[in-house]
ROTI-906693 format. One record per residue: residue number from 1; y, x, z of N, C-alpha, C in turn. Coordinates in steps of 0.1 Angstrom, whole numbers, plus 2048, in hexadecimal, padded with zeros to 3 digits. Each point is the difference from the previous one (the first is absolute). Example, Ala and Ser with C-alpha at 12.3 -4.5 7.8 and 13.67 -1.06 7.14 Angstrom:
(1,(7C7,884,84E),(80C,7F7,800),(80C,809,800))
(2,(80B,7FC,7F9),(80B,809,800),(80B,7F8,808))
***
This chain:
(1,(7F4,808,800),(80C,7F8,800),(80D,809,800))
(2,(807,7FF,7F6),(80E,803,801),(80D,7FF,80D))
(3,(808,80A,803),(802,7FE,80B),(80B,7F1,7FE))
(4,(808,7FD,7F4),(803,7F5,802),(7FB,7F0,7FC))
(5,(7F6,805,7FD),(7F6,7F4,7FE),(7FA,7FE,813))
(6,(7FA,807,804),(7FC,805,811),(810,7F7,806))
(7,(80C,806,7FE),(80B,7FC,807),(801,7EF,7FC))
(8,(7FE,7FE,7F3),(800,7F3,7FE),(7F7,7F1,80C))
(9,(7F4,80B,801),(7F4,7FC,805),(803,7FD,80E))
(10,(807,80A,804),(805,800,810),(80A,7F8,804))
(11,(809,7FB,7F5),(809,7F8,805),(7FA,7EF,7FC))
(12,(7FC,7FC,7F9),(7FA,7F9,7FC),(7F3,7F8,811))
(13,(7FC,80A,805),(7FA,7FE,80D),(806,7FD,808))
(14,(80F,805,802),(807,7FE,80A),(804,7F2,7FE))
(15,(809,7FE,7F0),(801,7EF,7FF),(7F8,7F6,803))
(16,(7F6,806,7FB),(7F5,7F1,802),(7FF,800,812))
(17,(7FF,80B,809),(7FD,7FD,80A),(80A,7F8,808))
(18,(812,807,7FB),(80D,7F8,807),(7FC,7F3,7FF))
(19,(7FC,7F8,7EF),(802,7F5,802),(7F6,7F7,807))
(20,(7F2,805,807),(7F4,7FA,809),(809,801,810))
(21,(802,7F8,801),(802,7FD,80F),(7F5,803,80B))
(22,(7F5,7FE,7FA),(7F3,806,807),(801,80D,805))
(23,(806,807,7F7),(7FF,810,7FE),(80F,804,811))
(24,(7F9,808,806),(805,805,80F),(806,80C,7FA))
(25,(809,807,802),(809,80F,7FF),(800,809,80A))
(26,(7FF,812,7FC),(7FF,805,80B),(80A,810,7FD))
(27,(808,805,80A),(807,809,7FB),(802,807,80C))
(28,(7FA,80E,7FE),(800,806,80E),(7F5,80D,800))
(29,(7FF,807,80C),(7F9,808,805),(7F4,7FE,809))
(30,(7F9,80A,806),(7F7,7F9,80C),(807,801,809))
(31,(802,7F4,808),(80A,800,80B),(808,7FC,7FF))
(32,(807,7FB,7F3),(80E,7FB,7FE),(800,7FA,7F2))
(33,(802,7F2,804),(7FF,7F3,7F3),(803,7F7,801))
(34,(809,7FC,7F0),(808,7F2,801),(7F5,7F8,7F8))
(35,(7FF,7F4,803),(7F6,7F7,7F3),(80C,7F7,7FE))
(36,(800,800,7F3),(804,7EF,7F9),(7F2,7F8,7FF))
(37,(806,7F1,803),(7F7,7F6,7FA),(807,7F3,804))
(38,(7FA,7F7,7F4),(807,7F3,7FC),(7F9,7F1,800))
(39,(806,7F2,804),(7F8,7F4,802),(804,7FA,7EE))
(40,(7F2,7FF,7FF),(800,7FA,7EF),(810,7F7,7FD))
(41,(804,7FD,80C),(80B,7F5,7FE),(809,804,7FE))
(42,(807,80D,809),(806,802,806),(80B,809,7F2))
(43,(80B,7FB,802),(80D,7FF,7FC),(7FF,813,7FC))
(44,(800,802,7F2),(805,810,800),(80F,801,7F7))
(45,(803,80B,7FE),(80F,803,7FD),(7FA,809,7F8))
(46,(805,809,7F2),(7FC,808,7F7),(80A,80A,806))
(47,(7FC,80C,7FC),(80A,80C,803),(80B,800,7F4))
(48,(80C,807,805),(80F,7FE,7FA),(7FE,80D,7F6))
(49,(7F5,80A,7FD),(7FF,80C,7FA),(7EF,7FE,7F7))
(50,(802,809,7F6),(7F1,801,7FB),(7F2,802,80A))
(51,(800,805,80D),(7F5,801,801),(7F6,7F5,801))
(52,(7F1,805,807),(7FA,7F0,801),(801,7FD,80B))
(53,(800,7F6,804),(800,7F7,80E),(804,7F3,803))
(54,(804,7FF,80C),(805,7F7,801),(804,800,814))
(55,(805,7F8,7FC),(807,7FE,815),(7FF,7EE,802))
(56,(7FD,802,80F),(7FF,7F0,807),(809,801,809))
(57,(800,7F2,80A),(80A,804,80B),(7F7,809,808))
(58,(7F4,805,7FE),(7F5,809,80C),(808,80D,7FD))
(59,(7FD,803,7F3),(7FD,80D,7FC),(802,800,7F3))
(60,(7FE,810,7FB),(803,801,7F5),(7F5,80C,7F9))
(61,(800,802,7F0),(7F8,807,7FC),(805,809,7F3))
(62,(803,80C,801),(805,802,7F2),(7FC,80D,7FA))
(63,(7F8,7FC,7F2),(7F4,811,7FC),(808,805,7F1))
(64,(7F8,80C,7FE),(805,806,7F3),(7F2,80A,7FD))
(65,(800,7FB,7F7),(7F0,806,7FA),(803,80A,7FD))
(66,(800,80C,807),(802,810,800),(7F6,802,7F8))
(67,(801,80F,7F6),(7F8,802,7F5),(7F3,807,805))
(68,(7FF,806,809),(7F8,804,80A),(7F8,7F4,805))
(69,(803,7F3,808),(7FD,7F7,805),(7F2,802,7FD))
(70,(7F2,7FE,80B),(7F6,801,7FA),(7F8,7F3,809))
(71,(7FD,7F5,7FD),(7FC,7F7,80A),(7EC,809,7FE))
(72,(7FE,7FE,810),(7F1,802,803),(7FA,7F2,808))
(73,(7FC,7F7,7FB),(7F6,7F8,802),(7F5,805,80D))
(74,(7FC,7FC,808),(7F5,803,810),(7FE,7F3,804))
(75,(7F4,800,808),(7FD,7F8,80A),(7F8,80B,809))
(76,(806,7FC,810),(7FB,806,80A),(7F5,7FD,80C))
(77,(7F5,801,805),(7F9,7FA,803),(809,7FF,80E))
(78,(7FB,7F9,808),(802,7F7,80C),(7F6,7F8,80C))
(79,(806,7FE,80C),(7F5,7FA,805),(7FC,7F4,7FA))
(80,(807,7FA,7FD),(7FE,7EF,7FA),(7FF,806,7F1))
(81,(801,803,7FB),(7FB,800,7F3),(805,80A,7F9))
(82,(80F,802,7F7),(807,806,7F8),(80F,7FD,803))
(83,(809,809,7FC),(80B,7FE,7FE),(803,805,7EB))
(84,(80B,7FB,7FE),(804,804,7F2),(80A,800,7FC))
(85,(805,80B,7F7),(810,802,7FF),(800,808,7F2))
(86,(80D,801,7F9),(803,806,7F4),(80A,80A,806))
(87,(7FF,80D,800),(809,808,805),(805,805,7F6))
(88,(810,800,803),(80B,808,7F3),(807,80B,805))
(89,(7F9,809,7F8),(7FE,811,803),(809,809,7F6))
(90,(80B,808,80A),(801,808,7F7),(7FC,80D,802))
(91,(7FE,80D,7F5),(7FE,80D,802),(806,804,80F))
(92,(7F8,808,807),(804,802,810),(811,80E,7F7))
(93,(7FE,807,7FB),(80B,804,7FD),(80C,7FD,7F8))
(94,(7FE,7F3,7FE),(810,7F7,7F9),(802,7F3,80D))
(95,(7F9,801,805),(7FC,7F0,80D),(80C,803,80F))
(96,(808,80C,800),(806,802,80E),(80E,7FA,7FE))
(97,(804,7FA,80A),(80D,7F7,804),(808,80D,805))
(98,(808,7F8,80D),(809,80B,807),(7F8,809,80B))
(99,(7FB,7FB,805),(7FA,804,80B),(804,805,80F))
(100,(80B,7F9,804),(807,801,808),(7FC,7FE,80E))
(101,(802,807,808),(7FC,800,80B),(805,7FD,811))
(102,(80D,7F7,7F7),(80B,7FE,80D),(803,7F3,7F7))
(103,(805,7FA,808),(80B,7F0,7FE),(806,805,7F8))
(104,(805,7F9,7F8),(809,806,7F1),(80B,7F2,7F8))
(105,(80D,803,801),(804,7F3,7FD),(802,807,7EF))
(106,(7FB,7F5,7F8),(801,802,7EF),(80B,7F9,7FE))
(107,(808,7F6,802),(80C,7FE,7FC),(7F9,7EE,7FA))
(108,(80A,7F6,7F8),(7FB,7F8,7FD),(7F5,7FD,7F2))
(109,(7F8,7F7,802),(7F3,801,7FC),(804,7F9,7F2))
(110,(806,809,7F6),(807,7FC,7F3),(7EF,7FA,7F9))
(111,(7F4,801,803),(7F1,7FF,7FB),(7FF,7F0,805))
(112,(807,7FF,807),(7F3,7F3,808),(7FC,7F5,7F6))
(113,(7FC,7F4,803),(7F7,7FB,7F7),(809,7F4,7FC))
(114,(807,7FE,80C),(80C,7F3,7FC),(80F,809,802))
(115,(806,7F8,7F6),(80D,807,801),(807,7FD,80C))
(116,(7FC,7F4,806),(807,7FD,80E),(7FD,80A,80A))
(117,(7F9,80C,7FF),(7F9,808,809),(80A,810,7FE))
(118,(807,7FF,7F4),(805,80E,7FA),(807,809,808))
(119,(806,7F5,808),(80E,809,806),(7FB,803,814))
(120,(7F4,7FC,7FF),(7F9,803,80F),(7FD,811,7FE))
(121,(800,800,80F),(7FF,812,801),(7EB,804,804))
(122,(800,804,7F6),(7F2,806,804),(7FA,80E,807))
(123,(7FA,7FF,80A),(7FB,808,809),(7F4,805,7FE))
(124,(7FB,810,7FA),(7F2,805,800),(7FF,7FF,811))
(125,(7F2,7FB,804),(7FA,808,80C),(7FC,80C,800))
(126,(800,80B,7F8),(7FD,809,805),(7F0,805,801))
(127,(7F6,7F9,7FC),(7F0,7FF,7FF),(7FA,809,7FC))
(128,(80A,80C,7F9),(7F8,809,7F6),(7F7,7FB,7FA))
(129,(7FC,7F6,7FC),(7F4,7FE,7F2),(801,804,7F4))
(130,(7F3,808,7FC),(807,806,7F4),(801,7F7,7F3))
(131,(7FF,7F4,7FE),(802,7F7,7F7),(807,7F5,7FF))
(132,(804,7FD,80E),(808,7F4,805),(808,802,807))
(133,(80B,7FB,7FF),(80D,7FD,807),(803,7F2,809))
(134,(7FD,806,809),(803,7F2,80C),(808,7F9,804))
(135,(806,7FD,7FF),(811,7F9,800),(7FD,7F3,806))
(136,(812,800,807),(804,7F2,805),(80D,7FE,7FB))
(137,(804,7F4,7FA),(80C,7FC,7FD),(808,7F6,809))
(138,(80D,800,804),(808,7F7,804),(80D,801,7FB))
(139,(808,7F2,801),(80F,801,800),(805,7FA,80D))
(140,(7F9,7FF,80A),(802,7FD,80C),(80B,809,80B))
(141,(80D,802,802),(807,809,805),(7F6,805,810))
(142,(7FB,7F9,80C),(7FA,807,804),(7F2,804,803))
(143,(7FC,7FB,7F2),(7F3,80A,800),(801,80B,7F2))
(144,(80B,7FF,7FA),(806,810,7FC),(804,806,80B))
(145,(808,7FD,809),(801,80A,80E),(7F6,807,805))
(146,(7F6,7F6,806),(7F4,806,804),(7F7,806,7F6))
(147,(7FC,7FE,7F7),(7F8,80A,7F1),(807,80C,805))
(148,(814,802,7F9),(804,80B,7FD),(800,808,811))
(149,(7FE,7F9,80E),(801,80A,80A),(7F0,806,800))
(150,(7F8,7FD,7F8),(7F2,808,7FC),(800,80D,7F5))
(151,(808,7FF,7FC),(7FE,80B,7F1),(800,80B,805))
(152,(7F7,805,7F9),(7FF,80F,805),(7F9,805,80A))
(153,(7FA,7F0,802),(7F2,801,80B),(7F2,800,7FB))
(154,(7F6,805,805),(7F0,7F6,7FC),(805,7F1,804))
(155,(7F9,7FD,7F8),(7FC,7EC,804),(7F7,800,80D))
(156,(7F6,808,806),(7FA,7FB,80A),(801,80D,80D))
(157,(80C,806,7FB),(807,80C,80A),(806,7F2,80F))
(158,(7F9,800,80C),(803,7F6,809),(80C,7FC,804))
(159,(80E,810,7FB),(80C,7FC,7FF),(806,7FB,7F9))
(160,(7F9,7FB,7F5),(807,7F6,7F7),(803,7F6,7FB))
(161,(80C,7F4,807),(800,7F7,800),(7F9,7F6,7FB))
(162,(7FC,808,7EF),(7FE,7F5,7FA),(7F1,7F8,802))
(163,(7F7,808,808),(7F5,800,7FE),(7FD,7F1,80D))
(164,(80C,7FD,809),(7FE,7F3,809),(808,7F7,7FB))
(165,(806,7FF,7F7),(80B,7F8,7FC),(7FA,7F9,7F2))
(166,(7F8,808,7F9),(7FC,7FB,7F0),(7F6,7F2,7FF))
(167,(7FD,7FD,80C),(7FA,7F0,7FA),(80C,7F8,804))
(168,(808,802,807),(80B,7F5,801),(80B,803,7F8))
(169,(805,806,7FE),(802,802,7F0),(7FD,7FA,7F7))
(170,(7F3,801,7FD),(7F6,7FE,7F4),(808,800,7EF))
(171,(809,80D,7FF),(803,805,7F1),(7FA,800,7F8))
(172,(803,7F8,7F0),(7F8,804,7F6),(7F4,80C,802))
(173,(7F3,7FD,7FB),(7F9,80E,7FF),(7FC,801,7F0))
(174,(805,80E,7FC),(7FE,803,7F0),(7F5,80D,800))
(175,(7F7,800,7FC),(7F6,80A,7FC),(802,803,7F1))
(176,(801,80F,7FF),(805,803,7F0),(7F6,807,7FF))
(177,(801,806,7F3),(7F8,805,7F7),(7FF,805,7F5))
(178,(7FC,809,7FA),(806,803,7EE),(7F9,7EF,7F9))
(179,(7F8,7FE,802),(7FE,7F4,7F8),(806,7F6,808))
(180,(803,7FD,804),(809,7F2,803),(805,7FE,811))
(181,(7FF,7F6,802),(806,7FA,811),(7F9,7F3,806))
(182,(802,7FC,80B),(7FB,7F8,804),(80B,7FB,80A))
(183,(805,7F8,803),(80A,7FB,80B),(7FB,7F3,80A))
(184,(807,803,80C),(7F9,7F7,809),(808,7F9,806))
(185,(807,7F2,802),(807,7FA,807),(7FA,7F8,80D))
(186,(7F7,7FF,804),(7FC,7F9,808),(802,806,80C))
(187,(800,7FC,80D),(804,804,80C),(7F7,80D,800))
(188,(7FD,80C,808),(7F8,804,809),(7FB,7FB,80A))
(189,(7F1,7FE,806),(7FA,7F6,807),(803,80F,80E))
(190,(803,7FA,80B),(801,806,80C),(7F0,800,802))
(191,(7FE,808,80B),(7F4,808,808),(7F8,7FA,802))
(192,(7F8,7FD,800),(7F1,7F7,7FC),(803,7F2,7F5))
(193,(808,802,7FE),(803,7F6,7F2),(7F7,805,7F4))
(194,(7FC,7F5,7F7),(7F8,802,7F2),(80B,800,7F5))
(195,(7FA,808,7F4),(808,800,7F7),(7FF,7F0,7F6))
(196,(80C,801,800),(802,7F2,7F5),(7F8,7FB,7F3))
(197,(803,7F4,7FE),(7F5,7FD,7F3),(806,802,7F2))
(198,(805,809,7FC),(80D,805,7F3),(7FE,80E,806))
(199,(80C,808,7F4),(806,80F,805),(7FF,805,80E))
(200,(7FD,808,804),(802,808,80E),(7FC,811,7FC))
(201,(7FD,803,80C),(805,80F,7FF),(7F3,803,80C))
(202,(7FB,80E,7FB),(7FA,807,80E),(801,80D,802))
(203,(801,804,808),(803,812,804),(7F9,801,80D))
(204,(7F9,806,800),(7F2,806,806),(802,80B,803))
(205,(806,808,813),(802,807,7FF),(7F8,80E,7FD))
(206,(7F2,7F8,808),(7F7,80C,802),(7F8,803,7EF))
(207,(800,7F9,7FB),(7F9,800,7F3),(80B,80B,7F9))
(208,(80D,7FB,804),(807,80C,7F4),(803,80C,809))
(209,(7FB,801,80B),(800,80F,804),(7F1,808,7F8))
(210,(7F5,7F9,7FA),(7F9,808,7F5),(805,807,7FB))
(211,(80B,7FE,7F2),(803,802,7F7),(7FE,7FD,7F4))
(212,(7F7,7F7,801),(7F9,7FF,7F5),(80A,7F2,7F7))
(213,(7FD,7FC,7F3),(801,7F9,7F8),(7FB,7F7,7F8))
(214,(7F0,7FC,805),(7F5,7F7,800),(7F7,803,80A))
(215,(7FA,7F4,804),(7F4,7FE,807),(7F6,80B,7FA))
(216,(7F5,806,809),(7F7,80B,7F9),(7F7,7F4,7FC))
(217,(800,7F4,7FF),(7F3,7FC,7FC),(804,7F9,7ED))
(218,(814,802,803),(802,7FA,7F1),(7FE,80D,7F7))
(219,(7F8,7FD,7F1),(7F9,80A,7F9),(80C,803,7F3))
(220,(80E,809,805),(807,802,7F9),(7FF,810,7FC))
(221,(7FF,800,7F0),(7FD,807,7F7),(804,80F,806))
(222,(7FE,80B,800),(803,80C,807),(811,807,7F3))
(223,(80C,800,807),(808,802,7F9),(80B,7F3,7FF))
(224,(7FC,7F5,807),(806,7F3,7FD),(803,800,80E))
(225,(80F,7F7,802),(803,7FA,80A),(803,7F1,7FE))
(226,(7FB,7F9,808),(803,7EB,802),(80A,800,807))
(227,(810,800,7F6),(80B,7F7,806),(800,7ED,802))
(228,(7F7,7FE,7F8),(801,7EF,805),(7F4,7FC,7F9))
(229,(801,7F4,7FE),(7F2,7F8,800),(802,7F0,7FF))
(230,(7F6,7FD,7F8),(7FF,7F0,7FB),(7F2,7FD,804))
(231,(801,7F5,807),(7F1,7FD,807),(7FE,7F4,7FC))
(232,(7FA,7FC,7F7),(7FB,7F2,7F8),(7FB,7F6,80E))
(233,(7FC,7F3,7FB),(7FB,7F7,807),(7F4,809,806))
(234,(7FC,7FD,80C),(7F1,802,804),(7F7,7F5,803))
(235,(7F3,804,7FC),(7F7,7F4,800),(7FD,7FA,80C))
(236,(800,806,80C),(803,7FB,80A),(804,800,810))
(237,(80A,805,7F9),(80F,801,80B),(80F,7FB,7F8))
(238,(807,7FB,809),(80D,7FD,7FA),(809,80C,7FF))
(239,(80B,7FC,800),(80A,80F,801),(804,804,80A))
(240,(7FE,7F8,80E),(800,804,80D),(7F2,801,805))
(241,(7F7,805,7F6),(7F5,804,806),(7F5,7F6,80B))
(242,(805,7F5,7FC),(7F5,7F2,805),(7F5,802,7FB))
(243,(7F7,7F9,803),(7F6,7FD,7F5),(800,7F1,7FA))
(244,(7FB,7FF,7F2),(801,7F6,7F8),(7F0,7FF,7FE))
(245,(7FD,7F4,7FB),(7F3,800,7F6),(800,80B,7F1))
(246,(7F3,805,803),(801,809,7F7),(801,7FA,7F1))
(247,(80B,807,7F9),(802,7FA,7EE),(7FF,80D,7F6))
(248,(7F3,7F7,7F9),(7FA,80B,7F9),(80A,804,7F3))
(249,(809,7F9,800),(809,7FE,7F3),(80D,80D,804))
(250,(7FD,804,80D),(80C,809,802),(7FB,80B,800))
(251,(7EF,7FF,801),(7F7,80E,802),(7FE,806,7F2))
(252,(801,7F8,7F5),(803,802,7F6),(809,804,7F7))
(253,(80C,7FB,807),(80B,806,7F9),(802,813,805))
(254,(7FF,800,80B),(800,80C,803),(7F7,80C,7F9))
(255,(7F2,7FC,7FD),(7F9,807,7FA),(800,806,7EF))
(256,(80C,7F2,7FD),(806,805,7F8),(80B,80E,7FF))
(257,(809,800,80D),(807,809,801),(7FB,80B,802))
(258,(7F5,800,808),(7FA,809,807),(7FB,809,7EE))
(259,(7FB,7F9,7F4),(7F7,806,7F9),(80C,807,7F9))
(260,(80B,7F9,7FE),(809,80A,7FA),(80A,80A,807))
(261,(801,7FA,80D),(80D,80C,802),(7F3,808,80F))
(262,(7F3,7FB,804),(7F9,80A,807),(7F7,810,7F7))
(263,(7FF,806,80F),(7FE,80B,7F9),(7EF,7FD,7FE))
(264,(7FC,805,7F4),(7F6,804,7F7),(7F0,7FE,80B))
(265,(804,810,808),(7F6,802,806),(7FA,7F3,80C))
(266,(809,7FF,807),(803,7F8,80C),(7F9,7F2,7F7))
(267,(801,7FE,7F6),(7FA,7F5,7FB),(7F3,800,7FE))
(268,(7FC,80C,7F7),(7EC,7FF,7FE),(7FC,803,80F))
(269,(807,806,807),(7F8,800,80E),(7FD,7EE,806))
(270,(80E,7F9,7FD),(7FC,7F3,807),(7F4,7F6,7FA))
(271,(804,805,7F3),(7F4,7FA,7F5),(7EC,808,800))
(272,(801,80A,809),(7F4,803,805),(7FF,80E,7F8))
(273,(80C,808,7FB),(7F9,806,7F7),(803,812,80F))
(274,(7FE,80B,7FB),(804,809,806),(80B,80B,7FF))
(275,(805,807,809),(80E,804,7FF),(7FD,813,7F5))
(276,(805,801,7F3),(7FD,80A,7FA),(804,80B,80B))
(277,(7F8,80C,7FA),(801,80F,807),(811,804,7FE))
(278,(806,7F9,7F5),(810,807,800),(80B,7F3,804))
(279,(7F8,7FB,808),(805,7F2,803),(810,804,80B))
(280,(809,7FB,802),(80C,803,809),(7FD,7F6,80C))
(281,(7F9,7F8,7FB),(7FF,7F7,80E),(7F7,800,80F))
(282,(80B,7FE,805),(7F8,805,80E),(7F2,7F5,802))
(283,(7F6,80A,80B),(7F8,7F7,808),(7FE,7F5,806))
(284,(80E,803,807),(805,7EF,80C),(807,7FC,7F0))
(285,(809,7FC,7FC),(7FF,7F9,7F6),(7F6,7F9,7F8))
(286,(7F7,80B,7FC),(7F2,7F8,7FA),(7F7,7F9,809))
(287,(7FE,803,80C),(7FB,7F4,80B),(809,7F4,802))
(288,(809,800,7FF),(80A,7F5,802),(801,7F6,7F2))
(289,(7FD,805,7F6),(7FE,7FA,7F1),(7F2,7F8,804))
(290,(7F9,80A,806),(7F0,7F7,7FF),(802,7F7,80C))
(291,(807,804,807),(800,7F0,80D),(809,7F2,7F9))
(292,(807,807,7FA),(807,7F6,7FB),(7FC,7F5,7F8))
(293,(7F4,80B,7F5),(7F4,7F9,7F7),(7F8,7F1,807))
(294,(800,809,809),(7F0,7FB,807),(809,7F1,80A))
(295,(809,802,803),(808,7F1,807),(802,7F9,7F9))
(296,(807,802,7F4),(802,7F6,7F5),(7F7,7FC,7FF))
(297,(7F2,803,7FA),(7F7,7F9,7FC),(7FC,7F6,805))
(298,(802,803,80F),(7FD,7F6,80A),(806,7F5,803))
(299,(811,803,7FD),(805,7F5,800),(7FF,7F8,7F4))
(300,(7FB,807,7F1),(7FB,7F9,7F9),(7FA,7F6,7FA))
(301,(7F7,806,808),(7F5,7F7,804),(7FE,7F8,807))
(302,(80D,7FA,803),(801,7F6,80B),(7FF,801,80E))
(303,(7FC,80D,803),(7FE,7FC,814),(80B,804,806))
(304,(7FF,7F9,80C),(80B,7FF,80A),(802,80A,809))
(305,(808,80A,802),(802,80C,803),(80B,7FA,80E))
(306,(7F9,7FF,808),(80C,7FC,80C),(80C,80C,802))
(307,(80B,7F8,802),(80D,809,805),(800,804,80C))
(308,(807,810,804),(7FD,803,80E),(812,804,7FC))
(309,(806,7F7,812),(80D,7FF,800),(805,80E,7FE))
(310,(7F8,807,809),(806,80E,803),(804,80A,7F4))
(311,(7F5,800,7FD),(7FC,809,7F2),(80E,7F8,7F3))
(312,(7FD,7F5,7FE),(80B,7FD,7FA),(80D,807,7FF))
(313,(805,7FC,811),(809,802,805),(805,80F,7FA))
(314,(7FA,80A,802),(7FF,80F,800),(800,800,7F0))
(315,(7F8,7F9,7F9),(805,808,7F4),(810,7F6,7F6))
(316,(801,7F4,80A),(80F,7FF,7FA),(80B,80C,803))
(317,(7FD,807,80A),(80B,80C,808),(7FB,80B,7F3))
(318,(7EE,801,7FB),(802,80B,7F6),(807,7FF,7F1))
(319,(802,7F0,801),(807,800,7F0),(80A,801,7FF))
(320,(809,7FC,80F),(80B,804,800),(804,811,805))
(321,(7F7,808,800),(803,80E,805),(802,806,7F3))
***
């Protein structure tokens, strides 16, 4: 494939997915992630510039099919069954943001996704991620006070105001990226509070003291890094990670994705075949392809695989890590 036939191909994935309401959005690091997602009903606004997207009163979403862009297709095994996602990857050496390491006021957010948003002042946290840029927006006079008496701090340095004050606040949250953005208007839920049924945000402190930039269990290509991600309907979980009756019509659509934008190998392994001597793909990866095999079938075939609250629970925290 030509690379602009390939670019053609990539953006073309991204439209059809904007316009499925089914389809959940993901833009972030491990440890730190905005999701968009939308109610089939619900009222959207087109963006005021070429890129793709769109904005609600939740949130907002806005991409640019970088020529690099490389979506990788996975499913991950799980206690309850699988998880599944389309990750959009660029080269780990064209993929780095700012990487800042202190509160950082960027001035106003001439990007945002509605023009009503233009003239608010946007604030990097500081996260060092090498691919994402963390950001909060306001035009609120004092929670620009309290942001700007943070600059030039860590975010979770214990002198820094901002780190007791940001759910009541609750400022715009913008997660950027060379491919696109994601915006979050919904409150921040206070301390034992759940995250909302739309846009929200998570930052996980202990996970991004790793360093890492995917889960070890997600099977991203060696040389690639996952700034965001499009997670199709699941056969049976909702987008808050419930469970639904399982629909074979959604297990299907994925397997479609899976056959064109998954990797090669990762596939004759789930199909029974075995992993070549010059194969790149790891072991735990190829075990995880064959568990994955081996549950589908099951739910296949119709039997009833009871839900365990816990386990659930735990791997909605891994999709959002």
């Amino acid at each position: 494939m030509t690379p602009s036939s390939q670019a053609e191909a990539v953006a073309a994935l991204l439209r059809e997915a904007l316009s499925d309401p089914s389809t959940a959005w993901s833009l972030g690091s491990f440890g730190a992630i905005a999701e968009f997602m939308r109610d089939p009903d619900e009222a959207v606004s087109a963006l005021p510039d070429d890129r793709m997207g769109m904005a609600t009163e939740r949130g907002a979403i806005a991409l640019t099919a970088c020529p690099d862009l490389r979506p990788v297709a996975y499913e991950t095994a799980v206690a309850s069954g699988w998880n599944h996602a389309v990750a959009l990857c660029l080269p780990q050496d064209d993929c780095a943001m700012s990487r800042r390491g202190v509160v950082t006021e960027l001035g106003p957010d001439h990007h945002a996704a509605r023009e009503q948003d233009r003239d608010a002042l946007l604030f990097d946290l500081g996260l060092d991620l090498l691919a994402v840029d963390a950001c909060v927006r306001t035009s609120d006079p004092k929670a620009i006070a309290c942001l700007r008496s943070g600059v030039g701090q860590p975010l979770f340095d214990p002198a820094n105001p901002i780190g007791r004050q940001l759910v009541a606040m609750s400022p715009h949250r913008v997660f950027l990226a060379r491919a696109g953005r994601i915006e979050v208007y919904a409150p921040i839920p206070g301390p034992g509070g759940t995250s909302p049924e739309g846009p929200h945000t998570h930052v996980l402190p202990k996970l991004l003291r790793s360093g890492r930039t995917h889960a070890a269990t997600t099977p991203i290509p060696a040389g690639w890094v996952p700034c965001a991600g499009l997670h199709p309907a699941h056969p049976y979980k909702d987008m808050m990670g419930q469970r639904i009756d399982f629909d074979a019509s959604r297990h299907a659509a994925f397997q479609v994705l899976l056959d064109r934008w998954g990797d090669p190998d990762l596939l004759s392994v789930k199909r029974g075949g075995d992993l070549g001597s010059d194969s790149l793909v790891s072991s735990r990866h190829a075990q995880g392809a064959r568990r994955v095999a081996e549950v589908q079938a099951r739910y296949l075939r119709g039997e009833v695989i009871e839900a365990d609250p816990e386990a659930d629970e735990d791997e909605a925290v891994a999709d959002h890590a």
